[in-house]
C-alpha positions in Angstrom: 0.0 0.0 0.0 2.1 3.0 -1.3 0.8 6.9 -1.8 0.0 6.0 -5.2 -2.6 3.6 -3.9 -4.9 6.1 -2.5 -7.4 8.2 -4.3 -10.4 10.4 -4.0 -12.3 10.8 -1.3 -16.6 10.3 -0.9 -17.4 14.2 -1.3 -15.3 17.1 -2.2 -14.9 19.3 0.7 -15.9 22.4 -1.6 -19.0 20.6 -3.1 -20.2 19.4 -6.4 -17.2 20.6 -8.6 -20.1 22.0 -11.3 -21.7 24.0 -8.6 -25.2 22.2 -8.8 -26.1 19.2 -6.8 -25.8 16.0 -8.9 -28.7 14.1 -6.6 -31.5 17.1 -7.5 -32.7 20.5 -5.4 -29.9 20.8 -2.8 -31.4 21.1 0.7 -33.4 18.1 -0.6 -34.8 16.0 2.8 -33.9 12.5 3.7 -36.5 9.7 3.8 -36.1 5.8 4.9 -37.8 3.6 2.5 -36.2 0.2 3.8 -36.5 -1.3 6.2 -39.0 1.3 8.0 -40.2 3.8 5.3 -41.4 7.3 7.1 -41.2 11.2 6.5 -38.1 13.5 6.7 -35.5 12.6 8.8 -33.9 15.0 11.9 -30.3 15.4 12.4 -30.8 12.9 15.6 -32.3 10.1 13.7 -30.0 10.1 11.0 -27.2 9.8 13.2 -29.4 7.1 15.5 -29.1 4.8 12.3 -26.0 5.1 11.5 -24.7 4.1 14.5 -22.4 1.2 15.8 -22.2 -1.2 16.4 -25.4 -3.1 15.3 -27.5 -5.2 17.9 -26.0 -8.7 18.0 -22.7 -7.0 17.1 -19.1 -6.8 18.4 -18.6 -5.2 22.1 -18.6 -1.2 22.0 -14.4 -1.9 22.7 -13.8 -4.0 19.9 -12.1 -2.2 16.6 -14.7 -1.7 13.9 -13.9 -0.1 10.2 -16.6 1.9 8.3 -15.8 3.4 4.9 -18.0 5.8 3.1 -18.1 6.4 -0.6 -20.4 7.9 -3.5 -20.8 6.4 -6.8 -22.5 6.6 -10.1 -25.3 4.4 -11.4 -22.6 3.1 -13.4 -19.9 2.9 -11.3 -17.5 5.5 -11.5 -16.1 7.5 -8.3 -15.2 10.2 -9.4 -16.2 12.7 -12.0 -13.1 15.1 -13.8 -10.8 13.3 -10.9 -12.9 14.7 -8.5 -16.0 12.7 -6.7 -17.3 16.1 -5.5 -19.5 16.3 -8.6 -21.3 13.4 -7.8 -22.8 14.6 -4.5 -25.6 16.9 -3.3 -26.5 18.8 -0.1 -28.2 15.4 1.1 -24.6 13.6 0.4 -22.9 16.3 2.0 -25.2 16.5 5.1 -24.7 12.8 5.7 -21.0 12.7 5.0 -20.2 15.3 8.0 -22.9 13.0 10.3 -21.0 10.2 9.9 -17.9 12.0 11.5 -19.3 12.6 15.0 -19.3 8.5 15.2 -15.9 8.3 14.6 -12.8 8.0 17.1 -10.5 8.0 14.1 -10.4 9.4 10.8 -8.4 7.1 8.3 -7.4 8.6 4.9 -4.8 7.5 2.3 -2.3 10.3 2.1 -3.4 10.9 -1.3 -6.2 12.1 -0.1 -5.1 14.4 1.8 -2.6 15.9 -0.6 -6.3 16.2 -3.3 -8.4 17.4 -0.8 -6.5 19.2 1.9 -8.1 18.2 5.4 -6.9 21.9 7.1 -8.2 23.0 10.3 -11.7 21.8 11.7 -12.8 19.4 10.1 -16.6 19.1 12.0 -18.3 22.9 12.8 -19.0 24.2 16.0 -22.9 22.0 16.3 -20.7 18.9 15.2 -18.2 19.3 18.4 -20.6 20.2 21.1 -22.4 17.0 20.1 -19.6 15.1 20.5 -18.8 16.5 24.0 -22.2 15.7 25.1 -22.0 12.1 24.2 -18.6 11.7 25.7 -16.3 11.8 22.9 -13.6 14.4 22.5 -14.2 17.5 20.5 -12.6 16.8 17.5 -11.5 13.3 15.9 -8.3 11.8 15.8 -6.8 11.9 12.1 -4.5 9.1 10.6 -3.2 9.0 7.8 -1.9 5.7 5.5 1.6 6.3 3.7 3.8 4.6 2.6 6.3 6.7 0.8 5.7 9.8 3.5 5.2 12.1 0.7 3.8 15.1 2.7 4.7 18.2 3.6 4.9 18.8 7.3 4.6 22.7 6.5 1.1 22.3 5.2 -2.2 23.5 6.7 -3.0 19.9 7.9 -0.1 20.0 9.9 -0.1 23.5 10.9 -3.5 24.2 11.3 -4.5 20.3 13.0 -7.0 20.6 16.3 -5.5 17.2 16.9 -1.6 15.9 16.6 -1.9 13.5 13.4 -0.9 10.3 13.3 0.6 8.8 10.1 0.9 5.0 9.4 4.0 4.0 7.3 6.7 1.1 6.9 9.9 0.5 8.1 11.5 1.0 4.5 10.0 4.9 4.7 12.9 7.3 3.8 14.4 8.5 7.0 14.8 11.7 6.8 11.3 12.2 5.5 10.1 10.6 8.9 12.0 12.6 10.7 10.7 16.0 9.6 7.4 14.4 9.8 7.9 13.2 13.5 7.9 17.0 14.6 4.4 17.4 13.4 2.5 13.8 14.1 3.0 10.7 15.4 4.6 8.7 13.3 4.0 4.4 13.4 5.6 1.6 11.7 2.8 -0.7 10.2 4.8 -3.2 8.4 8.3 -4.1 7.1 7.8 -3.3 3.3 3.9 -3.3 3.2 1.9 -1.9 5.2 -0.2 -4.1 7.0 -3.8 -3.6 7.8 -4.0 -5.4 10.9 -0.9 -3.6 12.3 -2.8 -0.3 11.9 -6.2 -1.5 13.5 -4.5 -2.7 16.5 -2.6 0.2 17.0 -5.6 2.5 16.5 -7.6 0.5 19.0 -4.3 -0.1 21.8 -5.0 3.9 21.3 -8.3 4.2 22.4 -9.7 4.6 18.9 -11.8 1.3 17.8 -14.0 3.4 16.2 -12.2 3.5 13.2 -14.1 5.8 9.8 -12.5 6.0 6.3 -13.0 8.9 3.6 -11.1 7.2 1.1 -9.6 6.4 -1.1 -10.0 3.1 -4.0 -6.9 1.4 -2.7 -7.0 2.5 0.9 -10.6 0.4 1.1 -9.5 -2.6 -1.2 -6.2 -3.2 0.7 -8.3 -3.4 3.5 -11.3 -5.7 1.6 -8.4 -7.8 0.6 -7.6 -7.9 4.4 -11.2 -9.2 5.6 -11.2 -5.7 7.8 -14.5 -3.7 6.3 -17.2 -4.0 8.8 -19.7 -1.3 7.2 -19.9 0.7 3.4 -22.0 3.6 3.7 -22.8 4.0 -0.3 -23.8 7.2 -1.9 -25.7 6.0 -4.9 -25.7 9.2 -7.2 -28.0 9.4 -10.2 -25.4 10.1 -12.9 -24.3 7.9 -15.7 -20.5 8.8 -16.0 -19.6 6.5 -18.4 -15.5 7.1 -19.5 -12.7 5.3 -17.9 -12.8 6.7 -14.2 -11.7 4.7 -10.8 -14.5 2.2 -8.9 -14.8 2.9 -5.4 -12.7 -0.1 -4.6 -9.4 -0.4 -6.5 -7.3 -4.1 -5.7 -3.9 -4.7 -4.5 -3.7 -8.3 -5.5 -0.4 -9.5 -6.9 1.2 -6.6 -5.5 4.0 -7.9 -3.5 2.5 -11.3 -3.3 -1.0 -10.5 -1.8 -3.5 -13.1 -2.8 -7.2 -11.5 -3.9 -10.0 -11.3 -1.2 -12.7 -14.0 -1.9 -15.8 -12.1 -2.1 -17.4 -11.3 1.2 -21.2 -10.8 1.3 -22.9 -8.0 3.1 -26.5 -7.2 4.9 -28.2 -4.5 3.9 -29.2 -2.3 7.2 -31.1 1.0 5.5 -32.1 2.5 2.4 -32.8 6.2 2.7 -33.4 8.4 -0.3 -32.7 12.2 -1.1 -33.7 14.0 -4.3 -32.6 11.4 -6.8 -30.1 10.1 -4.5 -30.0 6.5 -2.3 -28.0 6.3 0.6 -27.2 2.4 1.6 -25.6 1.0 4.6 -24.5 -2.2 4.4 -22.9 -4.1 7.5 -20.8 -7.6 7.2 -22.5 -10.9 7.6 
């Protein structure tokens, strides 16, 4: 898993990149139709049904690994490199829910280079929430690199609520970790590769089981490939793309001898619709 395994994340930060929501009038509310169908969702159910863990489900303690993505009806991630343009104000409203769950943020550094991640990253409604449920303010942020190709001088270093924590391998240039050490904390996951379950243990010997990804493609199939994906929430935008544009999930198979994940199937949990949009959670087993 190297930086040039990570991609775009579910949602550009500044929106849908042609300024007009891709799912139909933005502002649009959110309805359940499955498995309870009802009228416009609050703020507090939404984030009732997303929680975690599920009944029947792993202890509260136990490390569990949501990833959230958008795509096409046909597929693609991203439109113009960007998978802002396939979102809406619904998309939008859900993505920044889905962060008061988390204890971590995990993003490829990729990611992070596209997108930027500077300063807060949940508003001032977001944080008190959190405090009042007994969370910390802001989420932790780590970030998955293996080459360490970032720039401790930029805004998501400078500008951070919360000391970063980067993921990396033990063949990571030196003196790129060392800058990097003055600005996060800096793990070894892994001799050459980094490994998946190395980072998940770490994160939850932290304190941070609850572990949420933003992207990207390889960042959520190294992690298929690795049995770890607990929950996709899936952003089904009603756009036909077409071209030759990134799937949410991008393998690593044959890449330094990793074998290819079997497939794994999933439950579906909710259906909620907004403007021409689904949103679909979808837990393992």
């Amino acid at each position: 898993m190297s930086d040039a395994t990570t991609g775009p994340i579910h949602g550009s930060m500044d929106g849908p990149a042609n300024g007009a929501p891709a799912g139909g009038t933005a502002g649009a509310p959110i309805t359940p139709i499955f498995p309870h169908p009802s009228g416009a969702a609050t703020d507090a159910e939404l984030l009732s049904w997303y929680a975690g863990p599920p009944e029947g489900g792993p202890d509260r303690g136990a490390p569990r690994v949501s990833f959230n993505f958008v795509s096409s009806l046909d597929g693609a991630a991203t439109v113009d490199g960007r998978s802002g343009g396939l979102g809406s104000a619904a998309d939008q409203r859900i993505f920044k829910l889905l962060r008061r769950h988390a204890d971590v943020l995990l993003l490829g550094a990729q990611t992070v280079r596209a997108e930027g991640y500077a300063g807060e990253l949940l508003d001032d409604e977001a944080q008190r929430w959190r405090v009042r449920h007994g969370k910390p303010a802001h989420p932790s942020v780590a970030i998955v690199s293996g080459s360490l190709r970032l720039d401790p001088e930029s805004r998501f270093f400078t500008a951070a609520p919360v000391r970063p924590l980067i993921f990396t391998t033990g063949a990571a240039p030196a003196s790129r970790r060392r800058s990097l050490e003055a600005v996060a904390d800096v793990v070894t996951a892994g001799a050459q590769v980094l490994d998946v379950d190395a980072i998940i243990d770490e994160l939850t010997a932290r304190g941070l089981p609850g572990i949420h990804s933003e992207g990207g493609p390889h960042l959520f199939g190294s992690f298929q490939e690795a049995g770890r994906v607990d929950e996709l929430c899936l952003s089904l935008s009603p756009l036909l793309v077409g071209g030759q544009g990134p799937r949410i999930s991008a393998s690593i198979a044959g890449v330094n001898g990793t074998a290819a994940a079997a497939p794994e199937k999933m439950r579906l949990a909710h259906v909620l619709t907004g403007g021409d949009m689904l949103f679909l959670r979808y837990l393992r087993g």
